[in-house]
N, C-alpha and C positions, 0 to 999 in steps of 0.2 A: 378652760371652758369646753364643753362638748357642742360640736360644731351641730345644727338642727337641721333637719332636712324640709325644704321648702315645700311647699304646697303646691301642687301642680308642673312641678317638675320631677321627671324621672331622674334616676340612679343613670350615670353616665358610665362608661366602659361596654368592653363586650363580655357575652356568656360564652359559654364553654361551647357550646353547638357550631356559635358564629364560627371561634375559632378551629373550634375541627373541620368545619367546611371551606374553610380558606386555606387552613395547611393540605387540606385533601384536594383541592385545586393546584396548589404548588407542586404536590408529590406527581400530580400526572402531568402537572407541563415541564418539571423534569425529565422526568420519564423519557417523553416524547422527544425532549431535545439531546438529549443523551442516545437515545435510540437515531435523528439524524448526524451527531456530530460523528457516531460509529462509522456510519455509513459511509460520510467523505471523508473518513482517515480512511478506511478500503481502498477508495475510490484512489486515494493521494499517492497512497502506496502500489498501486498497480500500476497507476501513470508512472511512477521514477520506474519503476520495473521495467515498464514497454522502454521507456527514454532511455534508461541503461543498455538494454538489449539491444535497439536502436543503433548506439554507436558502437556496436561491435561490426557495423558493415563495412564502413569507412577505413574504420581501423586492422580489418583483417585485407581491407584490399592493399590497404599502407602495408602491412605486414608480407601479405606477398610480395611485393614487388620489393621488397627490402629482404627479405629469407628465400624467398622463392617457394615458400608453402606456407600456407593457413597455421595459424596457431591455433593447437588442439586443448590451451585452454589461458581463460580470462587473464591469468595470472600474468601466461605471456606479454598480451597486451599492455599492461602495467608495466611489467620491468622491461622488457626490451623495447618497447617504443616510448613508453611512460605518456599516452595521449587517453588514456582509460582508466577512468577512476571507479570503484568500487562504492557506490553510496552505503553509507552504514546502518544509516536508520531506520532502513525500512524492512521488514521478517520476512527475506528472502534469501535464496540460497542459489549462487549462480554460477553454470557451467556448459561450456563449448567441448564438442567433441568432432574430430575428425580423425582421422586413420592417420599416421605420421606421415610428414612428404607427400599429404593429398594439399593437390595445386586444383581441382576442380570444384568441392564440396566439402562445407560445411554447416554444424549445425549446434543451436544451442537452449538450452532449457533455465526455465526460474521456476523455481520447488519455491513454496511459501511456506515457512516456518510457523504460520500461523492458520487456525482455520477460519474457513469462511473468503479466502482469497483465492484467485483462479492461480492454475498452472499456465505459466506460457511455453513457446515452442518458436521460434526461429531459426530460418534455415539462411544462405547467400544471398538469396533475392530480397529480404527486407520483410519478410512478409509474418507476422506476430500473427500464430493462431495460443487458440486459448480455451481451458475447460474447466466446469468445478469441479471432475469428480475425479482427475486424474491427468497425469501429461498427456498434451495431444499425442496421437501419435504421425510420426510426419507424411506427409502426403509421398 
């Protein structure tokens, strides 16, 4: 039997308009939250960067006092004290420079492998400057 359609009741479901207006509301609160979730992966990843670089102070004063001069790169800190770890996760690229057998000063930089992320700069005193368009240069 052919099902009859009642008298004063509409056709249920939606039209095509309905649903392009509601997928088109979806597509921009996508958008939108795709565009914040960017934003605090950046954010996440320059925090482990400063934290990384962070404990390069501690560990290069351990370092002197155990060699007698600053280790002129990260690596050191990993193998001969093994108290510095290397985070993997995050698209940066890390390196400490100092002149061999310098007992007074050091310095180190994070290159970011990816764009839209600041360069940082650390030198002995703790102090994390930072820029977007290129390594600080140090004070």
């Amino acid at each position: 039997m052919l099902a009859r359609k009642r008298q004063g009741h509409p056709q249920s479901g939606f039209t095509i308009v309905e649903l392009m207006v509601n997928l088109t509301m979806v597509a921009i609160l996508f958008t939108i939250a795709l565009s914040v979730y960017d934003h605090y992966r950046k954010r996440a990843y320059e925090a482990a960067a400063i934290h990384y670089m962070r404990s390069w102070v501690p560990a290069q004063e351990l370092y002197l006092q155990t060699f007698g001069h600053y280790a002129d790169a990260d690596e050191q800190l990993q193998t001969d004290l093994g108290v510095v770890r290397v985070p993997t996760n995050i698209p940066y690229t890390f390196s400490i420079d100092s002149t061999s057998q310098e007992t007074e000063r050091w310095w180190g930089r994070g290159h970011p492998r990816q764009s839209g992320l600041r360069y940082f700069y650390i030198d002995e005193t703790g102090v994390v400057l930072s820029s977007l368009s290129g390594p600080p240069t140090p004070p």
